[in-house]
N, C-alpha and C positions, 0 to 999 in steps of 0.2 A: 504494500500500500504506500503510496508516496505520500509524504507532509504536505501540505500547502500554509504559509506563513500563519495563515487563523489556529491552522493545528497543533502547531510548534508551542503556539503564544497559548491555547486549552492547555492542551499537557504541561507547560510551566505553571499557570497556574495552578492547575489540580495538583502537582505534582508539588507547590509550596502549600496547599491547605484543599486538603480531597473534599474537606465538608462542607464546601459554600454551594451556595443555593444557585439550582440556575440561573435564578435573574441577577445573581450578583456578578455571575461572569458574564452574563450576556449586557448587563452594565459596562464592565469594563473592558469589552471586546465592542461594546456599539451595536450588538445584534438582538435581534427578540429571544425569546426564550426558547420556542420553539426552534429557531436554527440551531440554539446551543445542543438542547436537548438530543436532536438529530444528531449534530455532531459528536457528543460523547458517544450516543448509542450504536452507532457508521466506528467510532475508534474502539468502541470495547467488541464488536461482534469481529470486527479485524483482528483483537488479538494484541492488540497495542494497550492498550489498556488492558493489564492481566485480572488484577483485584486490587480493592481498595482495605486497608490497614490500618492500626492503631499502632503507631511509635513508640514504644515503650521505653522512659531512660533506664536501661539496666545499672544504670548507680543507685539511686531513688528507690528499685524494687530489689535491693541487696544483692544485688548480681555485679561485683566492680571488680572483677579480677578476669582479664581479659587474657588471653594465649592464643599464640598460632603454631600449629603444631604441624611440621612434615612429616609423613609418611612414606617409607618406603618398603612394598612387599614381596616377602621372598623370590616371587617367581610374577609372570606378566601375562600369563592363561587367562583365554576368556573367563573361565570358570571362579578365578581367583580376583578378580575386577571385578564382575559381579556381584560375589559374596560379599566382599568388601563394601561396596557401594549401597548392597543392598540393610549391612549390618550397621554403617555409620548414617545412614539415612535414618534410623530409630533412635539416636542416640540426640536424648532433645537438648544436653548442655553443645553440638555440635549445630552454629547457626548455619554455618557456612560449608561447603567441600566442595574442591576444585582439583580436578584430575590437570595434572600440571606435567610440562614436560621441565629437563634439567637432571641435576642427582635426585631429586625425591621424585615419587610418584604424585601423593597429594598433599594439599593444603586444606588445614581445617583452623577455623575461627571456632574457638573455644571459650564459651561465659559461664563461669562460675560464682558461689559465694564469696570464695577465697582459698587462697595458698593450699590448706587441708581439703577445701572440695576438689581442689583440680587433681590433687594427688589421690583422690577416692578415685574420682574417674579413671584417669590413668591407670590403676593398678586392676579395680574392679570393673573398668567396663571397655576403653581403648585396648589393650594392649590382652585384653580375651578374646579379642577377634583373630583367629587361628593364622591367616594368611601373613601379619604385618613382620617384617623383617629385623625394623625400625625405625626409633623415632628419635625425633627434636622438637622440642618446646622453646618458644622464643613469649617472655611474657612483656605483656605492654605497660610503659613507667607513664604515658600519658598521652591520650588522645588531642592529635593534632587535628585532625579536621575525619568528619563523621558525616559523609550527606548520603542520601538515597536516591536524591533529584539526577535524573540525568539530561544532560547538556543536549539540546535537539539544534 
């Protein structure tokens, strides 16, 4: 689906605050409501619009101890990607995983309570996944910049 500038300029909006009312973008896009309305519903049935969210500050709901952790595992078998993908997908202190190329296999964003939660996970829930070779944990001393918005 291509953008045309009214689309770019939606999705920035929505994309700094998902919960404003049609007429408030179709204010500040100059359009009635009804074109807005079209137009979210033309951008979500395309797939550009996945789902809409609740931001949560994981400092605030005791979750501040951040990690990124590579993986690398024994062997590169469909069979063993799979398992893999399929066990850290469940794993809900795991926001993120990214099958990455380089020395490691993956990249996983890890939020915990702290220092002793992460070390639970790790022993008790990471590194039980039969396939993993190993790992590296890199933990985060302070968030420099956090957005979800992406740049159209």
């Amino acid at each position: 689906m291509e953008l045309d500038h009214v689309d770019r300029t939606l999705l920035r909006l929505l994309q700094g605050d998902s919960k404003q009312t049609n007429k408030a973008l179709a204010h500040q896009l100059n359009m009635s409501v009804t074109a807005i309305f079209e137009r979210i519903r033309k951008l979500e049935n395309a797939g550009v619009i996945d789902k809409y969210v609740a931001l949560v500050n994981y400092k605030k709901a005791s979750h501040a101890f951040v990690a990124f952790c590579h993986i690398k595992l024994i062997q590169h078998t469909h069979d063993y990607v799979v398992k893999f993908e399929r066990e850290v997908a469940n794993l809900p202190e795991v926001l993120e995983c990214y099958h990455i190329s380089g020395d490691y296999d993956y990249l996983l964003k890890v939020i915990v309570k702290d220092m002793e939660a992460f070390r639970e996970f790790m022993v008790n829930k990471l590194t039980s996944i039969q396939h993993i070779g190993s790992t590296h944990s890199m933990f985060v001393i302070n968030e420099v910049k956090h957005s979800t918005a992406l740049q159209l």
